[in-house]
C-alpha positions as CSV (number, residue, x, y, z in Angstrom):
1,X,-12.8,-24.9,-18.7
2,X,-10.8,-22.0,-17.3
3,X,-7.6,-21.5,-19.4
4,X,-4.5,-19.6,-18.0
5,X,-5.0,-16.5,-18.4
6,X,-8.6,-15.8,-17.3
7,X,-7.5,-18.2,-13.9
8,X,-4.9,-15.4,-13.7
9,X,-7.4,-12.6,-14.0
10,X,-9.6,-14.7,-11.3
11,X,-6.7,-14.7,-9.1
12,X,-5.7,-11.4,-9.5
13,X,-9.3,-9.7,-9.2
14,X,-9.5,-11.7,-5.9
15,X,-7.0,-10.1,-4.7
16,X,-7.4,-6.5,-5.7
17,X,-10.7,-6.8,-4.0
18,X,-9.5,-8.3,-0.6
19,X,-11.5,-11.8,-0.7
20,X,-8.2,-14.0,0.1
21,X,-7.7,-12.4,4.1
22,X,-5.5,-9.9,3.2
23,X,-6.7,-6.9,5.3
24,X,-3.9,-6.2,7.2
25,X,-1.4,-7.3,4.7
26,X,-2.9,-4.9,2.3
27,X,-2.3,-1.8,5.5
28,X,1.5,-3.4,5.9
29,X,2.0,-3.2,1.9
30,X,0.8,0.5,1.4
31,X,3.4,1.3,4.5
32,X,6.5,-0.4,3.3
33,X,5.9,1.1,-0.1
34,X,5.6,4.5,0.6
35,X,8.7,3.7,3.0
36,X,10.8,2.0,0.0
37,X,10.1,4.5,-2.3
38,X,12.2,6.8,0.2
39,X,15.3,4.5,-0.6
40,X,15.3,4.8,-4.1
41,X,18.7,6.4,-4.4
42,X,20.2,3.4,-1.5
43,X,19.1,0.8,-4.1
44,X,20.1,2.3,-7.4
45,X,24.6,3.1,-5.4
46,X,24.8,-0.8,-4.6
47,X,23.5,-2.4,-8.5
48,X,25.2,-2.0,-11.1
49,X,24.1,-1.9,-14.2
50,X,26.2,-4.3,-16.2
51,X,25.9,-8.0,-15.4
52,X,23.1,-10.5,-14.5
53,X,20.0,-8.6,-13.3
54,X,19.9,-9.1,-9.7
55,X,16.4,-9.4,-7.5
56,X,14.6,-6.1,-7.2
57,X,15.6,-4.5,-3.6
58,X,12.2,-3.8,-2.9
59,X,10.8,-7.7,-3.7
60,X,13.8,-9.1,-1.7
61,X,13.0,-6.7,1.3
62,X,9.1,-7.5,1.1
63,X,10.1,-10.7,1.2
64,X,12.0,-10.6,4.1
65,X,9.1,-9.2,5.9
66,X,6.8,-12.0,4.8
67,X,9.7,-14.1,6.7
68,X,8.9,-12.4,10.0
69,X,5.6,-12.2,9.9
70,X,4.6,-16.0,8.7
71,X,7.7,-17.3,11.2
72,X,9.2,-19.2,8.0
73,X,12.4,-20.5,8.9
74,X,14.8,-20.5,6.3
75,X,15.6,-18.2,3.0
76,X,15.1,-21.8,1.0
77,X,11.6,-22.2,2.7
78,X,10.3,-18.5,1.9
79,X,11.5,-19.5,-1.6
80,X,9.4,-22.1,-1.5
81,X,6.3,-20.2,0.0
82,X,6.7,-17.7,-2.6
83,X,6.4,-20.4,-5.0
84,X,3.3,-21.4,-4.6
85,X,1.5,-19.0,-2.1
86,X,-0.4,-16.4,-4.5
87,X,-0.7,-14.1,-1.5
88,X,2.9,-14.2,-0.6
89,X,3.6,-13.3,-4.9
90,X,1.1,-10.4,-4.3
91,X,2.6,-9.0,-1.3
92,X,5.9,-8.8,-2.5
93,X,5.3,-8.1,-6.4
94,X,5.5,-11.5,-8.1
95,X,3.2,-12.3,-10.8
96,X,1.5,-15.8,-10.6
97,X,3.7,-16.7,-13.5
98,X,7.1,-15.0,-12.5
99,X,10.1,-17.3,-11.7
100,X,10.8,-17.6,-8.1
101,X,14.3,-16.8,-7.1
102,X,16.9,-19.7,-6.1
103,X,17.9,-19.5,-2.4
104,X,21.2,-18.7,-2.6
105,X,21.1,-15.4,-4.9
106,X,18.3,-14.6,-2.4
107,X,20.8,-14.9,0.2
108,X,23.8,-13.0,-1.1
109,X,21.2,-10.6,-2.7
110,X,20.4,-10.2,0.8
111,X,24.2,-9.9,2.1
112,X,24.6,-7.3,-0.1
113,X,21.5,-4.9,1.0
114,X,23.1,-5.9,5.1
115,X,26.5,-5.0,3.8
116,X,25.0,-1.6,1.8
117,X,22.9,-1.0,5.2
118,X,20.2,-0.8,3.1
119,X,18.5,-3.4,5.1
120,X,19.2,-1.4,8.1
121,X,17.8,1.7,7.0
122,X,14.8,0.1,5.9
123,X,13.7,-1.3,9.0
124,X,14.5,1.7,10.9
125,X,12.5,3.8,8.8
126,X,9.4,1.4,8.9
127,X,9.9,1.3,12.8
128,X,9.4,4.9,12.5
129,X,6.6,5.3,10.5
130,X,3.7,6.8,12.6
131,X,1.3,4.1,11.4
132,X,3.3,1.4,12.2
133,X,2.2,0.7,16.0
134,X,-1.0,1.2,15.1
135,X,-0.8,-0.7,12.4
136,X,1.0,-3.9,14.3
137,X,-1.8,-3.0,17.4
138,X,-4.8,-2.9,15.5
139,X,-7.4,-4.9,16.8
140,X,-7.0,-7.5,13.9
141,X,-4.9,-9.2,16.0
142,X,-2.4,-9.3,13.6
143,X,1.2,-9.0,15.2
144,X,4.6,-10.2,14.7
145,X,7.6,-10.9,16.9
146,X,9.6,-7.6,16.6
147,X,13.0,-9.4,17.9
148,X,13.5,-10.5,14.4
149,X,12.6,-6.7,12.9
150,X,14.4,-5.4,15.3
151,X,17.4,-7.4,15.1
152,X,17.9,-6.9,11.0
153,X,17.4,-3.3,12.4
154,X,20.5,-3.1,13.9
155,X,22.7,-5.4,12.4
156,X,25.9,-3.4,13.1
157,X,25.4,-4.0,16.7
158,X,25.8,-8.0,16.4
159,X,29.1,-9.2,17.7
160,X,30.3,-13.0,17.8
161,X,30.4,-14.5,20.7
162,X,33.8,-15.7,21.6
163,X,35.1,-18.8,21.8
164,X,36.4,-19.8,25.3
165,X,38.8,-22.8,25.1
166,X,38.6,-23.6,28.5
167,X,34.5,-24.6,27.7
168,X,33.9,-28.7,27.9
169,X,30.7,-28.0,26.2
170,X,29.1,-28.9,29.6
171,X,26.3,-26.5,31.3
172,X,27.6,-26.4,34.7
């Protein structure tokens, strides 16, 4: 019988070794590390330091990533990934046994890094990266939609889409 702990150290050992498919995953996390790690002085102006402890800038932002590339379709179904997926814990720093976040801080959590243009900066910066095209282009056949990266790159540039009154609703 396996008791919780050494299942953990299973799990985890699998992992650092690269048996549970994560080749390319392993490539994306070494980039958007070295590219967080650039934003350390972003994160630390828009937390303050009284107060409940808010999610980590760099899991929310790993997370959001994980969104994009897996297509999930909803901040409550990533949640819900991230619960259970021990790839998805891995990728964006979540132990096996670390609470997952409720949907709704995830999603003002994330307002706030929009708001801070932290988000921005982040994905403009990864875009950058000389690895990345080679990295998204690599002959794993591991790609991802780039309207959704490139849209939370350039947030500022979304404008509503106005309302005209004169519109039945109709296609003609």
């Amino acid at each position: 019988m396996i008791n919780g702990y050494s299942a953990l150290a299973f799990y985890t050992d699998r992992l650092r070794r690269g048996e549970m498919g994560l080749d390319p995953l392993r490539q994306v996390r070494e980039l958007v590390r070295e590219v967080l790690n650039g934003l350390n002085r972003s994160f630390g102006r828009l937390y303050s330091r009284e107060g409940r402890p808010s999610i980590p800038p760099e899991q929310l932002l790993s997370a959001l990533l994980l969104q994009a590339f897996y297509g999930i379709r909803s901040e409550r179904q990533l949640m819900e990934q991230l619960d259970y997926n021990l790839l998805f814990r891995w990728f964006v720093g979540l132990s096996p046994d670390d609470r997952v976040w409720d949907a709704t801080s995830f999603t003002k959590n994330r307002e706030r890094l929009q708001q801070g243009d932290v988000l921005q900066k982040f994905m403009a910066r990864l875009l950058a990266h000389p690895k990345v095209n080679p990295l998204l282009l690599s002959d794993e056949h591991f790609s991802v939609d780039g309207t959704l990266i490139e849209a939370w790159a350039s947030h500022k540039s979304f404008k509503p889409k106005d309302d005209n009154k004169d519109d039945d609703g109709s296609n003609r």
